[in-house]
N, C-alpha and C positions, 0 to 999 in steps of 0.2 A: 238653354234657358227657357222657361216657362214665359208665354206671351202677356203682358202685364194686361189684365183685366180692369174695365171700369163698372163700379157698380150699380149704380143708377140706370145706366143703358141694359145690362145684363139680367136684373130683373125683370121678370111678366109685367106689363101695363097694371095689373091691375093688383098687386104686391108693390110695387114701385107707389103707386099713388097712393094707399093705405099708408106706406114709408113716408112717403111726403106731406101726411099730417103730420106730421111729428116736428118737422122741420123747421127752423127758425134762421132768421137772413142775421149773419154776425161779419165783422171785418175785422182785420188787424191790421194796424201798420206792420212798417218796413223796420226789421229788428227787433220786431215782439217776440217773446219767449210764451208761446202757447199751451208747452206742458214740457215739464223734467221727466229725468227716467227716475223712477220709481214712487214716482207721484201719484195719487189716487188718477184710476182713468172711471171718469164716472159719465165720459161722452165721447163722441165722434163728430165728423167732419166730411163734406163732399166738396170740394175746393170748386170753385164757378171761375175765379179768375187770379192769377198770381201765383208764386210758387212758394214751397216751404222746405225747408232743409228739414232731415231727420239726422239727428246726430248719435255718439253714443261716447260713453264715456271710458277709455282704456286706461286702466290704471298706470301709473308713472308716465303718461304722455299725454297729451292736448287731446279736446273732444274732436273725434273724427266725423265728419259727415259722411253719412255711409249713401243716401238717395235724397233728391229733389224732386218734390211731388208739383202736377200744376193742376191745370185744370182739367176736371173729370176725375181728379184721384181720390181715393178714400186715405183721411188721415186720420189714423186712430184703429186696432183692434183688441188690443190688451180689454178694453171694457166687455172683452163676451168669458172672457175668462179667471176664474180667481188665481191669485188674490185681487185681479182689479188693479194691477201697479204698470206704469207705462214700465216698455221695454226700452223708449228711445226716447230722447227729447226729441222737442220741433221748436223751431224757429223761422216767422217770417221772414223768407227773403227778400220780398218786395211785400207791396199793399196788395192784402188776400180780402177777396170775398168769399163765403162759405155759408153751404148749411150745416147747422148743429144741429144734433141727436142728441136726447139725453136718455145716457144707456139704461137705466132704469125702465123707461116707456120704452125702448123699444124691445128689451127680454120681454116685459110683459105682452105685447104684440106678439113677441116670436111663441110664446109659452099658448097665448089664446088662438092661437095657427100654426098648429105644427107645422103644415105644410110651407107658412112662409116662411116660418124658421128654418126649416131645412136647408130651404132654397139661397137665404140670406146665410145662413154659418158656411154651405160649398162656394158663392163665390168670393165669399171673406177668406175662406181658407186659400183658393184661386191666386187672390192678392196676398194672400201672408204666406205662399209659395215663391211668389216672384221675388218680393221682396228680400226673403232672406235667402235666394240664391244670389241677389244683387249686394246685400252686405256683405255676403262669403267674399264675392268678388275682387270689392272694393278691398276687404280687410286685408283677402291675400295680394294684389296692388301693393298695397301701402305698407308694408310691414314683412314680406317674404325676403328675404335673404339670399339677395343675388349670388346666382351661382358662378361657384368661379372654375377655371379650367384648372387641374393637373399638373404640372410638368415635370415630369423625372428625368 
């Protein structure tokens, strides 16, 4: 499995601080429902403190939570890609503090800097690597079909 990447640290100082205009201090409580899957994803999230379940929804059974994000993680990348629709919900599992991005300002940074953009879309891919090797994981966990032995 791929080693889960934080964003903020893994940006250049000076890519990092141009990102962090952008940034605005948000909180949720505990059992806030922060976005559905296939809900407009029109921002992101760098978590400061608290965790957040990612869920997802299988048809004929209950939402699974496939990963818990905490601090230092990026929640949210559906917004660099159309159509723009979350792949997962999120739900606070405790009281989260967070910076919000609104993906709008920050394509257009990426689009006025290629350069940061490059650098921003590889370690977003990074974390959208781990992740769905850690959904694969989880799904096969919970839902593979214990194998049983033979006997003749």
């Amino acid at each position: 499995m791929t080693i889960a990447t934080r964003l903020l640290p893994a940006l250049p100082t000076s890519y990092r601080d141009r990102l962090m205009t952008l940034a605005r201090e948000v909180s949720f409580e505990q059992d806030t429902r922060i976005f559905e899957e296939r809900g407009r994803a029109d921002r992101f999230w760098v978590l400061r403190s608290g965790s957040v379940t990612l869920d997802l929804n299988v048809p004929g059974r209950r939402r699974v939570t496939v990963a818990t994000l905490g601090p230092g993680d990026l929640l949210g990348w559906s917004w660099l890609f159309p159509p723009h629709e979350w792949d997962f919900g999120a739900e606070a599992f405790s009281p989260v503090r967070a910076h919000e991005f609104d993906a709008r300002s920050v394509r257009a940074l990426c689009d006025a800097d290629p350069a940061l953009g490059l650098t921003l879309i590889s370690i977003i891919t990074q974390v959208l690597a781990h992740r769905l090797e850690a959904t694969r994981a989880k799904l096969i966990d919970q839902y593979a079909v214990p194998h049983r032995a033979v006997t003749i």
